[in-house]
SEFIZA-3560 file (N, C-alpha, C; in Angstrom, 3 decimals):
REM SEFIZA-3560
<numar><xx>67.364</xx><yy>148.871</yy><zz>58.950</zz><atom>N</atom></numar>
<numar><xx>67.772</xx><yy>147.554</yy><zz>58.522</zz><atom>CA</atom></numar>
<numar><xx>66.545</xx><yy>146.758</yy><zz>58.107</zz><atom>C</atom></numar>
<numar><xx>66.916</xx><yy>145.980</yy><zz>57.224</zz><atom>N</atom></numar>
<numar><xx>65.384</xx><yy>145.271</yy><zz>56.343</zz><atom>CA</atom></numar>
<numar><xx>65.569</xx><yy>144.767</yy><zz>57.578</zz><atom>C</atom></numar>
<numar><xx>64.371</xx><yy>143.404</yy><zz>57.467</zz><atom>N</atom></numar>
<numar><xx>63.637</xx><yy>142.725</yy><zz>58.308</zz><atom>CA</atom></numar>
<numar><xx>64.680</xx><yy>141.305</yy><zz>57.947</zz><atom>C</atom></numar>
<numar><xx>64.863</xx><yy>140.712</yy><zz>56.273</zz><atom>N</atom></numar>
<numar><xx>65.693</xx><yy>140.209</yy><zz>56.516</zz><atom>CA</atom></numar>
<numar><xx>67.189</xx><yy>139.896</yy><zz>56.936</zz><atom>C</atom></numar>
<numar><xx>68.034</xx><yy>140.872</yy><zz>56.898</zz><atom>N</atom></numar>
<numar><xx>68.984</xx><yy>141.109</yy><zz>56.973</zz><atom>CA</atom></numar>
<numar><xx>69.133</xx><yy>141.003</yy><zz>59.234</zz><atom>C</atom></numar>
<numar><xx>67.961</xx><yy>141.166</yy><zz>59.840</zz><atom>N</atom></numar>
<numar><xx>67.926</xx><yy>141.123</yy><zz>61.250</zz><atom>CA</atom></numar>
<numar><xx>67.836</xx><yy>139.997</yy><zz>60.896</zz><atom>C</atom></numar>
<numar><xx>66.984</xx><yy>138.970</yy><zz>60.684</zz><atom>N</atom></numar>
<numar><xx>66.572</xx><yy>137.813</yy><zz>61.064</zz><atom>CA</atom></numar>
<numar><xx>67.994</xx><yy>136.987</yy><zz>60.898</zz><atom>C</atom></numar>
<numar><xx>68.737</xx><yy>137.383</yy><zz>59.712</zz><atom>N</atom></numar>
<numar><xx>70.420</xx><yy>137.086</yy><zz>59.531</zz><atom>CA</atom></numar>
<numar><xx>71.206</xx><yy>136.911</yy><zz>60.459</zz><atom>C</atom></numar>
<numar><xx>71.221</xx><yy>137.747</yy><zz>61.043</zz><atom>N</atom></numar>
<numar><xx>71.963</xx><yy>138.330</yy><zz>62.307</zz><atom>CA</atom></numar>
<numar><xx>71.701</xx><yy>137.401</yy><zz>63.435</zz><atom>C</atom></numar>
<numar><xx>70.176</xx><yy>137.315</yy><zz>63.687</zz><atom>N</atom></numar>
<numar><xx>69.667</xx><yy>136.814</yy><zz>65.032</zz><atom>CA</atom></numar>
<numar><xx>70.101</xx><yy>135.080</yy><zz>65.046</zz><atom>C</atom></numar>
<numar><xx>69.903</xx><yy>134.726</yy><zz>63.724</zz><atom>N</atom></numar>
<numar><xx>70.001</xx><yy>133.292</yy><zz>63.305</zz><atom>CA</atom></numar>
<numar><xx>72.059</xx><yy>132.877</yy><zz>63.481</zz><atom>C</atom></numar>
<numar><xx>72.905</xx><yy>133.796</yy><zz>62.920</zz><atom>N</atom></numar>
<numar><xx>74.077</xx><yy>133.915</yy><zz>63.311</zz><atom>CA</atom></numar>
<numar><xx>74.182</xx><yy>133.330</yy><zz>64.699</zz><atom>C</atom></numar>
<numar><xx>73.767</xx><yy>134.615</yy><zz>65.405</zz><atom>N</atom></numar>
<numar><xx>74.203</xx><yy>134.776</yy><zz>66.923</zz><atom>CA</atom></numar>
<numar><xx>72.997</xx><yy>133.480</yy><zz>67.762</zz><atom>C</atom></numar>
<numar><xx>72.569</xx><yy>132.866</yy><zz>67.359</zz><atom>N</atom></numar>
<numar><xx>72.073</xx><yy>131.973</yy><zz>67.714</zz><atom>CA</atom></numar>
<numar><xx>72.465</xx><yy>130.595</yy><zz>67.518</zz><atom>C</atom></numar>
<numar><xx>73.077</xx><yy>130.459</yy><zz>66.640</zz><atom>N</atom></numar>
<numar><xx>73.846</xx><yy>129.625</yy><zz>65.953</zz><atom>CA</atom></numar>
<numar><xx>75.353</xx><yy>129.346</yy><zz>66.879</zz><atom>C</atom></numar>
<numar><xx>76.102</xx><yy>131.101</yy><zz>67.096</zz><atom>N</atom></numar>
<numar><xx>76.873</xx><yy>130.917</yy><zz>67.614</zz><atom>CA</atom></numar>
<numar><xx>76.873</xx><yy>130.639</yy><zz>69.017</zz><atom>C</atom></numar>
<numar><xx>75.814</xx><yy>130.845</yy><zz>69.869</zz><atom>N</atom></numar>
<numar><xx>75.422</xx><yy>130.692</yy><zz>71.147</zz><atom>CA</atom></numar>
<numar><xx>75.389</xx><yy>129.222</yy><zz>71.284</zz><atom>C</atom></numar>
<numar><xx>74.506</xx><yy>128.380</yy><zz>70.492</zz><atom>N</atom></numar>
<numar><xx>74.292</xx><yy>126.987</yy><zz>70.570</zz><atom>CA</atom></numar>
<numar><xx>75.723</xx><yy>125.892</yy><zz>70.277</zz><atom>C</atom></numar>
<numar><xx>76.453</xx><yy>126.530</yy><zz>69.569</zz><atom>N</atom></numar>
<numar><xx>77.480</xx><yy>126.296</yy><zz>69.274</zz><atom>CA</atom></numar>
<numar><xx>78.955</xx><yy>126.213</yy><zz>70.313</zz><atom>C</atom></numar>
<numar><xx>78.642</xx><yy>126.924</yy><zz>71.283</zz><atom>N</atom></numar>
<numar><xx>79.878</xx><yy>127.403</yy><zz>72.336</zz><atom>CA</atom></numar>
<numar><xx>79.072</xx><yy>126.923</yy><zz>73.501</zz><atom>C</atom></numar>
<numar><xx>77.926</xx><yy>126.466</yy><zz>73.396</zz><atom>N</atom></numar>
<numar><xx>77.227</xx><yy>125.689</yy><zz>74.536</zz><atom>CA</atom></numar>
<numar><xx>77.429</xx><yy>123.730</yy><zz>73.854</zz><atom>C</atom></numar>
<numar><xx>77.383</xx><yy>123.989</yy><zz>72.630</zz><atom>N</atom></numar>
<numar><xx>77.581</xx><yy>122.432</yy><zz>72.289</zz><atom>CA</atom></numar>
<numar><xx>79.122</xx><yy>122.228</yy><zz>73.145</zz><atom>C</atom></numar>
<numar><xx>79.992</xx><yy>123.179</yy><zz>73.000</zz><atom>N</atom></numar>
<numar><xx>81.455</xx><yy>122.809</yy><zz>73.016</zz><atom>CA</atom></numar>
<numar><xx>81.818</xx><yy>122.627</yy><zz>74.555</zz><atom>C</atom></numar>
<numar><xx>81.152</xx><yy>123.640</yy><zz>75.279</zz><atom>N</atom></numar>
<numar><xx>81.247</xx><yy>123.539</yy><zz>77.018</zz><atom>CA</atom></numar>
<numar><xx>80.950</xx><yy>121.701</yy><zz>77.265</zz><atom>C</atom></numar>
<numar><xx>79.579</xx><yy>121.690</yy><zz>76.401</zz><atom>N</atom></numar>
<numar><xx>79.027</xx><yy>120.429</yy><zz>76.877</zz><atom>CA</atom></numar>
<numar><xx>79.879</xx><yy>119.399</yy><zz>76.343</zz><atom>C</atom></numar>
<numar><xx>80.741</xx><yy>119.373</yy><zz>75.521</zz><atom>N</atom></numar>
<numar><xx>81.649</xx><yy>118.226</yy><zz>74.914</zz><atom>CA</atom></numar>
<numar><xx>82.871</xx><yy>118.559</yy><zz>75.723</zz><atom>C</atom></numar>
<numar><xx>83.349</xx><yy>119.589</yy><zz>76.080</zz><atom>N</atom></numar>
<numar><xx>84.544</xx><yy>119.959</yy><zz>77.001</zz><atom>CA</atom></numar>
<numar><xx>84.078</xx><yy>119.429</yy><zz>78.529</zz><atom>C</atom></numar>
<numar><xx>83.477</xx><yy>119.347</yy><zz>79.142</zz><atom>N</atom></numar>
<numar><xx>82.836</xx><yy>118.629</yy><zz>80.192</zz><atom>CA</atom></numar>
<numar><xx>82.846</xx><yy>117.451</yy><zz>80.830</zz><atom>C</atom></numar>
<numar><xx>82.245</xx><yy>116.610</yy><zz>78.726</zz><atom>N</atom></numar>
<numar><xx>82.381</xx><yy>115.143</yy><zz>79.032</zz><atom>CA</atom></numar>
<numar><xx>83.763</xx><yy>114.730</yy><zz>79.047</zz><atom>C</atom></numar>
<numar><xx>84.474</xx><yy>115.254</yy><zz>78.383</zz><atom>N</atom></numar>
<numar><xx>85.729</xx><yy>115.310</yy><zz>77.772</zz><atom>CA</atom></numar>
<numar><xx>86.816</xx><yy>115.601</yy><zz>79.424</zz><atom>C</atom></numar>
<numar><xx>86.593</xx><yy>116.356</yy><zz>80.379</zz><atom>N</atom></numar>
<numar><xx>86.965</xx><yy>116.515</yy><zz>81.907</zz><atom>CA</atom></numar>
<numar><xx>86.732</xx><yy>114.848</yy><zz>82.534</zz><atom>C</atom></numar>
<numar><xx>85.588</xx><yy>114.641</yy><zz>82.259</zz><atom>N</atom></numar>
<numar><xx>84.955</xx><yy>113.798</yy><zz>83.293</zz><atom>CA</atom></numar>
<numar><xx>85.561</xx><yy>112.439</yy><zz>83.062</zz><atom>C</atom></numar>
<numar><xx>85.339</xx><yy>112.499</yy><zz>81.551</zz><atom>N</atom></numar>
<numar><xx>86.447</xx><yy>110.729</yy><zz>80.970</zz><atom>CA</atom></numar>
<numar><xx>87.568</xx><yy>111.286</yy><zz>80.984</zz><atom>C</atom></numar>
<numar><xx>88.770</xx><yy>112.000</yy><zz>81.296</zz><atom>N</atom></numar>
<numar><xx>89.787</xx><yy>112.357</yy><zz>81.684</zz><atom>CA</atom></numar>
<numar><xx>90.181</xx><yy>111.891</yy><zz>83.222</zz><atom>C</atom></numar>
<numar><xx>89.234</xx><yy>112.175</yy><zz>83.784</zz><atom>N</atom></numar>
<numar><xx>89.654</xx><yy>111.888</yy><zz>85.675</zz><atom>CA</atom></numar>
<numar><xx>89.276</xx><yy>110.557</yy><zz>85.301</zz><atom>C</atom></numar>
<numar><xx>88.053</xx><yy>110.037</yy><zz>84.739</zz><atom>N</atom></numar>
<numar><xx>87.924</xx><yy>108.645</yy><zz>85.316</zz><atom>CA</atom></numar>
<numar><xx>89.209</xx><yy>107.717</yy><zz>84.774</zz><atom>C</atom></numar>
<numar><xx>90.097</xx><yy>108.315</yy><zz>83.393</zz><atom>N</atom></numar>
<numar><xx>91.048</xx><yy>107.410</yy><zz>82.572</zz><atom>CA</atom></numar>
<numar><xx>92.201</xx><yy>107.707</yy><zz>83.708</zz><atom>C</atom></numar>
<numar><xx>92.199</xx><yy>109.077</yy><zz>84.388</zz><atom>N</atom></numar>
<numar><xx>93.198</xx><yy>109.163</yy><zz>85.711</zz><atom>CA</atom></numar>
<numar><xx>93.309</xx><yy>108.165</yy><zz>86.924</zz><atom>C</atom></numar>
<numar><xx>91.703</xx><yy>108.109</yy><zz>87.071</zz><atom>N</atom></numar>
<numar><xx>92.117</xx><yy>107.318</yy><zz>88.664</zz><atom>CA</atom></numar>
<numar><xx>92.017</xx><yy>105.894</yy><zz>87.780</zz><atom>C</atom></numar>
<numar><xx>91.697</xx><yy>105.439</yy><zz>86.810</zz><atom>N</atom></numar>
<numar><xx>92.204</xx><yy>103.900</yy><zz>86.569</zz><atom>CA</atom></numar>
<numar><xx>93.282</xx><yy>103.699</yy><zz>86.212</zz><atom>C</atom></numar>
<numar><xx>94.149</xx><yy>104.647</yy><zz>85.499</zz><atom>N</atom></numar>
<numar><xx>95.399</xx><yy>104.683</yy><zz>84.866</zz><atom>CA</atom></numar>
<numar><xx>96.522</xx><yy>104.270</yy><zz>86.690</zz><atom>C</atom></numar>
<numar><xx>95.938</xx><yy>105.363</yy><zz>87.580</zz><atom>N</atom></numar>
<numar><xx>96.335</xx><yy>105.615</yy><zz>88.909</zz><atom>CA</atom></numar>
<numar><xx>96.482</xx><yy>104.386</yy><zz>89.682</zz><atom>C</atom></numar>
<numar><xx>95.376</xx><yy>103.289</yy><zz>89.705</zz><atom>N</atom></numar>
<numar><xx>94.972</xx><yy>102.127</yy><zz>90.137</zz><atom>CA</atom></numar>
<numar><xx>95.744</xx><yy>101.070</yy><zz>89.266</zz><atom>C</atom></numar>
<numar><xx>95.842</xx><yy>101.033</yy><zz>87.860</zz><atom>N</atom></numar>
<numar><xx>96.725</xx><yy>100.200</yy><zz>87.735</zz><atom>CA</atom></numar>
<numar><xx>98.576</xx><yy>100.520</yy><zz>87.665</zz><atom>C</atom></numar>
<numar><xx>99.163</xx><yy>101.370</yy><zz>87.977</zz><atom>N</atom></numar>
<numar><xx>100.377</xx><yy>101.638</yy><zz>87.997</zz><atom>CA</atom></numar>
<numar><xx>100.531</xx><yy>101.062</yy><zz>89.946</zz><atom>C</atom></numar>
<numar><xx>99.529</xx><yy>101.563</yy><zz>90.538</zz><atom>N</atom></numar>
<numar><xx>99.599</xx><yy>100.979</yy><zz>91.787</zz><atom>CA</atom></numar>
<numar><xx>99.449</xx><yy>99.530</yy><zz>91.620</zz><atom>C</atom></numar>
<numar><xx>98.790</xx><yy>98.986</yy><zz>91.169</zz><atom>N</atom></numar>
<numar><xx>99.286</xx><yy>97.422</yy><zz>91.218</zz><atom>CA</atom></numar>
<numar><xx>100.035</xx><yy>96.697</yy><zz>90.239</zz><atom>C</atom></numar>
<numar><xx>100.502</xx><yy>97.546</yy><zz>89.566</zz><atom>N</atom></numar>
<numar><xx>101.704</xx><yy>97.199</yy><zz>89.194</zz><atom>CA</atom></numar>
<numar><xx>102.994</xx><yy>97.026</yy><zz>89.570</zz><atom>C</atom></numar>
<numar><xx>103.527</xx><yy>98.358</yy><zz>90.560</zz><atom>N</atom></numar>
<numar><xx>104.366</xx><yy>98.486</yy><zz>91.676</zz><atom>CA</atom></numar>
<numar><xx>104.324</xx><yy>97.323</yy><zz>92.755</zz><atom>C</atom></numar>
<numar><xx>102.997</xx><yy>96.846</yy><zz>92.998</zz><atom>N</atom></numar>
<numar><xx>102.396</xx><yy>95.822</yy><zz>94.095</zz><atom>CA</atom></numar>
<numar><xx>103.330</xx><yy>94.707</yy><zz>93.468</zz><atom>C</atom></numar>
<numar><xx>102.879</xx><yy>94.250</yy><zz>92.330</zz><atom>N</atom></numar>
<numar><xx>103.343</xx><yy>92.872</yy><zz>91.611</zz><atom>CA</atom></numar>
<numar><xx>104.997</xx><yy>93.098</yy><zz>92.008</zz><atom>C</atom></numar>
<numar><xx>105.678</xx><yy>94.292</yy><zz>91.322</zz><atom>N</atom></numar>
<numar><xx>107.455</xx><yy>94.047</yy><zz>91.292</zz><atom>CA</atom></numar>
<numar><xx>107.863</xx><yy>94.093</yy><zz>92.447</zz><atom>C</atom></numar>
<numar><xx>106.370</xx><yy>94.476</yy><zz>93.673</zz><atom>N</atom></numar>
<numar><xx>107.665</xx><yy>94.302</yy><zz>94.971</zz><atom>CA</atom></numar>
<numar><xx>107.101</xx><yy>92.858</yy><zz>95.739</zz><atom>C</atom></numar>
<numar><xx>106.189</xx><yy>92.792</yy><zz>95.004</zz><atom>N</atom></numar>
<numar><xx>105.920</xx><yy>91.278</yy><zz>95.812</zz><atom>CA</atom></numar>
<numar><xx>106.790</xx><yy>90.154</yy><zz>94.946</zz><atom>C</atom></numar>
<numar><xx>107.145</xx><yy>90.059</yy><zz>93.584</zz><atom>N</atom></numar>
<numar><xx>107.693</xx><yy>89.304</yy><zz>93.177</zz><atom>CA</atom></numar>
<numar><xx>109.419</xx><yy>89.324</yy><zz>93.435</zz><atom>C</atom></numar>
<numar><xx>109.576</xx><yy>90.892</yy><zz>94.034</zz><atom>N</atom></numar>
<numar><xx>111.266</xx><yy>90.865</yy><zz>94.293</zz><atom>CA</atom></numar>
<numar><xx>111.192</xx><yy>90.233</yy><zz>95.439</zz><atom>C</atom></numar>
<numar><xx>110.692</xx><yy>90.721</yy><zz>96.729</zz><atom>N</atom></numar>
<numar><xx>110.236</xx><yy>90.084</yy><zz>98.012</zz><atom>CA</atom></numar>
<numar><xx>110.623</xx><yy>88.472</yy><zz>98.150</zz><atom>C</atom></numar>
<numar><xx>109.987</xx><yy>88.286</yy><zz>97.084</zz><atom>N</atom></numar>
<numar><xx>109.418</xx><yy>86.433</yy><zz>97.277</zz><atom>CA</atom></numar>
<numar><xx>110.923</xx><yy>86.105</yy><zz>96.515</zz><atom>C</atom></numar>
<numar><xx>111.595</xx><yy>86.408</yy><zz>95.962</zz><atom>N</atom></numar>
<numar><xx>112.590</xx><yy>85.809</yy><zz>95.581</zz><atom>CA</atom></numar>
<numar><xx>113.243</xx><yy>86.384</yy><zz>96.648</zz><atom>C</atom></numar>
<numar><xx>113.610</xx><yy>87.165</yy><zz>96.807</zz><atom>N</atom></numar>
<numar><xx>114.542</xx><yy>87.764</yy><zz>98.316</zz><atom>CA</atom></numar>
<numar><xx>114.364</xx><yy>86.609</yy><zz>99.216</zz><atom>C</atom></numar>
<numar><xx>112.968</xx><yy>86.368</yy><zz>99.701</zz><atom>N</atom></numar>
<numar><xx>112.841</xx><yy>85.663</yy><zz>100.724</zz><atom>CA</atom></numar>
<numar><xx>113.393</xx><yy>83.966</yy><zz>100.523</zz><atom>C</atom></numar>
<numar><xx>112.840</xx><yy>84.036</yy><zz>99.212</zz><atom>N</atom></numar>
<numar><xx>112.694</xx><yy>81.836</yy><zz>98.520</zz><atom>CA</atom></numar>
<numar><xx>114.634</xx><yy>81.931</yy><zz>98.969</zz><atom>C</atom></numar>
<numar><xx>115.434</xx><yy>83.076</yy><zz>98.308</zz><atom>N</atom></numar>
<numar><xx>116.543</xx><yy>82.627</yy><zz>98.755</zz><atom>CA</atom></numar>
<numar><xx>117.350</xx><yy>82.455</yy><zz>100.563</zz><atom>C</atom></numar>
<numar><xx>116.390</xx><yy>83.410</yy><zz>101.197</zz><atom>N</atom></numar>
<numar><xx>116.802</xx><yy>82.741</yy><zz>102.173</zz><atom>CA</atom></numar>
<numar><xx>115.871</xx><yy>81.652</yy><zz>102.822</zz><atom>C</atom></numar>
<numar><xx>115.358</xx><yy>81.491</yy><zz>102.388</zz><atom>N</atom></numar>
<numar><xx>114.407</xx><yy>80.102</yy><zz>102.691</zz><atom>CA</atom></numar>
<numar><xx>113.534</xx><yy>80.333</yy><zz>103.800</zz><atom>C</atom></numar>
<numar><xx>112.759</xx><yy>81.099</yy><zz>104.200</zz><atom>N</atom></numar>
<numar><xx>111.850</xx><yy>81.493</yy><zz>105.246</zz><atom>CA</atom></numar>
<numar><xx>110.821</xx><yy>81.059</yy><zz>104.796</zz><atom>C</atom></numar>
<numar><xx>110.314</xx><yy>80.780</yy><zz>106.157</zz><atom>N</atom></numar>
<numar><xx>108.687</xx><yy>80.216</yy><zz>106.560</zz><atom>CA</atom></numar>
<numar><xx>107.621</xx><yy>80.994</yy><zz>105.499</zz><atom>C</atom></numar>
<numar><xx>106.692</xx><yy>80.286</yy><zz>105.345</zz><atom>N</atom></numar>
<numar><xx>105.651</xx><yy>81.350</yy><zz>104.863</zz><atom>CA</atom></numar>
<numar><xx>105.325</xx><yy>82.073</yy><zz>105.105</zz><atom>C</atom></numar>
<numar><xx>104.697</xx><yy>81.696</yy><zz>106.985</zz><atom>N</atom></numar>
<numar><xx>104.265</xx><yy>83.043</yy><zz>107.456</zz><atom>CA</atom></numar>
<numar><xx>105.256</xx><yy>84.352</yy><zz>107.593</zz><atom>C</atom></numar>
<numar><xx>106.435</xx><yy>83.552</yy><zz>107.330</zz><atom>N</atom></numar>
<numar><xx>106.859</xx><yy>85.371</yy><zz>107.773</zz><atom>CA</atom></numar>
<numar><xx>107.884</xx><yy>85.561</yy><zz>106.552</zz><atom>C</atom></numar>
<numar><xx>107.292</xx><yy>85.272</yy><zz>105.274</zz><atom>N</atom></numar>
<numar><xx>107.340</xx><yy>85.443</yy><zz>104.184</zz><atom>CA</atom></numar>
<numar><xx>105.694</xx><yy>86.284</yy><zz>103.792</zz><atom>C</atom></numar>
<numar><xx>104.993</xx><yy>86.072</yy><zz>104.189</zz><atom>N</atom></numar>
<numar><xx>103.979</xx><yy>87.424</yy><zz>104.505</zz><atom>CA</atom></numar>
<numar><xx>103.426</xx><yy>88.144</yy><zz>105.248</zz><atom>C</atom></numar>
<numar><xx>104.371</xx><yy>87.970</yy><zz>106.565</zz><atom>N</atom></numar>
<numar><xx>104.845</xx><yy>89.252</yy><zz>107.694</zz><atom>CA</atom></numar>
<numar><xx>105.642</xx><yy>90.672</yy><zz>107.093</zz><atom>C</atom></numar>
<numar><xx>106.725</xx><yy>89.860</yy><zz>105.773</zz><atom>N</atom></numar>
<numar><xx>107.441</xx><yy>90.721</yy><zz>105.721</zz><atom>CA</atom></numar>
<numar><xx>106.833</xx><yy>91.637</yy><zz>104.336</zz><atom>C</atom></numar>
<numar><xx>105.729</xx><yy>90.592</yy><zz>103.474</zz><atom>N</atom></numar>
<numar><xx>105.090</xx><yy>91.399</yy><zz>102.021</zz><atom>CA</atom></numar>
<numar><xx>104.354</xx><yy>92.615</yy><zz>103.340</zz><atom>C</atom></numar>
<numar><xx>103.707</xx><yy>92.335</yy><zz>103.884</zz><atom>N</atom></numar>
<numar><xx>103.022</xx><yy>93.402</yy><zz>104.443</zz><atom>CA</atom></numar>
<numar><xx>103.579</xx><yy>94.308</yy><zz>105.062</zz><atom>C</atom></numar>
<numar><xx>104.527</xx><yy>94.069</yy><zz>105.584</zz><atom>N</atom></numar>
<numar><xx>105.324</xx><yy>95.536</yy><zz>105.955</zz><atom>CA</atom></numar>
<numar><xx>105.663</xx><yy>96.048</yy><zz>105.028</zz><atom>C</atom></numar>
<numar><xx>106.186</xx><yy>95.230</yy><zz>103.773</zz><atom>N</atom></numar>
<numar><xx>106.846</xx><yy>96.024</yy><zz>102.590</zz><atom>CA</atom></numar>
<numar><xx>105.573</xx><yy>97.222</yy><zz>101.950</zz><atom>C</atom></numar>
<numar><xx>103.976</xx><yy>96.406</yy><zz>101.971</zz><atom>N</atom></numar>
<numar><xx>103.123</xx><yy>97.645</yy><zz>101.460</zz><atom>CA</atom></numar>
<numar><xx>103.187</xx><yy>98.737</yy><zz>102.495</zz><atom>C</atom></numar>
<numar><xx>102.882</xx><yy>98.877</yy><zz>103.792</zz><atom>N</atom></numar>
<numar><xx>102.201</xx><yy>99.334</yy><zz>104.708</zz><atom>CA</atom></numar>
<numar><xx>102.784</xx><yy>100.884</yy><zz>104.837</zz><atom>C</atom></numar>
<numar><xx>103.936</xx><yy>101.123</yy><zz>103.311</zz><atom>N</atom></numar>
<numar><xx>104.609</xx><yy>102.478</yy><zz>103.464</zz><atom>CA</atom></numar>
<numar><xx>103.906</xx><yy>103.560</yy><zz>102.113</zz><atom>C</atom></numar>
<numar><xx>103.201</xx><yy>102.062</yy><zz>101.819</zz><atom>N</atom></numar>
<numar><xx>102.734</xx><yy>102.872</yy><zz>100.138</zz><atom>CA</atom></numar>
<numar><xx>101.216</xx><yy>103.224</yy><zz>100.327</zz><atom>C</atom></numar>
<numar><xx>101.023</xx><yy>104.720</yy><zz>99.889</zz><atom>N</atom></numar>
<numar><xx>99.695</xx><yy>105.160</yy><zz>99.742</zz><atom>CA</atom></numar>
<numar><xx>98.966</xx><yy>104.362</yy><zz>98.858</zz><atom>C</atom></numar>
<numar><xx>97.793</xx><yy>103.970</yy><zz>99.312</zz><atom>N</atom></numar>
<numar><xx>96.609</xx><yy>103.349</yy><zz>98.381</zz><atom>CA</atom></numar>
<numar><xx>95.779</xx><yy>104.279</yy><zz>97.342</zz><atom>C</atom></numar>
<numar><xx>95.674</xx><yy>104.518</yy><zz>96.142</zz><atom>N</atom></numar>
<numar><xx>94.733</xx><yy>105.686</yy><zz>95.552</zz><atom>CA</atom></numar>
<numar><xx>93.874</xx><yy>105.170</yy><zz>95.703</zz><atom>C</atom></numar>
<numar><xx>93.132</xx><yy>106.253</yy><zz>95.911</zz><atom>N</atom></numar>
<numar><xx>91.914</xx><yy>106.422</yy><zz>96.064</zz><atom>CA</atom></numar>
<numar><xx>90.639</xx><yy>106.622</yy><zz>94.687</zz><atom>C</atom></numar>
<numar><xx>90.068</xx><yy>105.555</yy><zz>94.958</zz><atom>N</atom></numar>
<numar><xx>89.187</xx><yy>105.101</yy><zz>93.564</zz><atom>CA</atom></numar>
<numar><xx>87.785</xx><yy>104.991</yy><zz>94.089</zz><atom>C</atom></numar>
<numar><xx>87.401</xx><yy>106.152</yy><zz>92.955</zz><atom>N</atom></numar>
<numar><xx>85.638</xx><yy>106.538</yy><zz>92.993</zz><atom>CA</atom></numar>
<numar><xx>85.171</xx><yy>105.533</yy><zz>92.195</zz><atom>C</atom></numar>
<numar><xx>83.926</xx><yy>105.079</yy><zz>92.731</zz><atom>N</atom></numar>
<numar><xx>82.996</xx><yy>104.063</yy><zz>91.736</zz><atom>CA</atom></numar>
<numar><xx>81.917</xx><yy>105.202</yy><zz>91.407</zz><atom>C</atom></numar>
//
């Protein structure tokens, strides 16, 4: 084989090496902003749920006309069944 026709080859497969290492490294970042769009996506559906049961709550309660305090005796029992996610800084 000529000399150029190797150097062809080597430049190919070098090419393709750098190439499937570019892609790991973009598949990676591409993992990593995936979990982080997870646990915020995660964090706000949880306080979202928070808002519709504190706002059903408080009308539940305004109609029977209860005290404050135990108008948030009873928001806190209402969370105290729901898992908190868990959020990495």
């Amino acid at each position: 084989m000529s000399d150029r026709v190797q150097r062809l080859k080597d430049a190919r497969a070098e090419a393709t090496k750098e190439i499937e290492e570019y892609k790991q490294a973009k598949e990676h970042e591409f993992r990593a902003f995936e979990s982080s769009v997870r646990q915020f996506a995660s964090v706000v559906i949880w306080l979202a749920h928070q808002l519709v049961i504190s706002s059903t709550l408080a009308r539940r309660l305004a109609r029977k006309r209860l005290s404050i305090k135990r108008l948030r005796l009873n928001f806190n029992r209402s969370l105290s069944h729901i898992p908190r996610p868990k959020m990495q800084l």
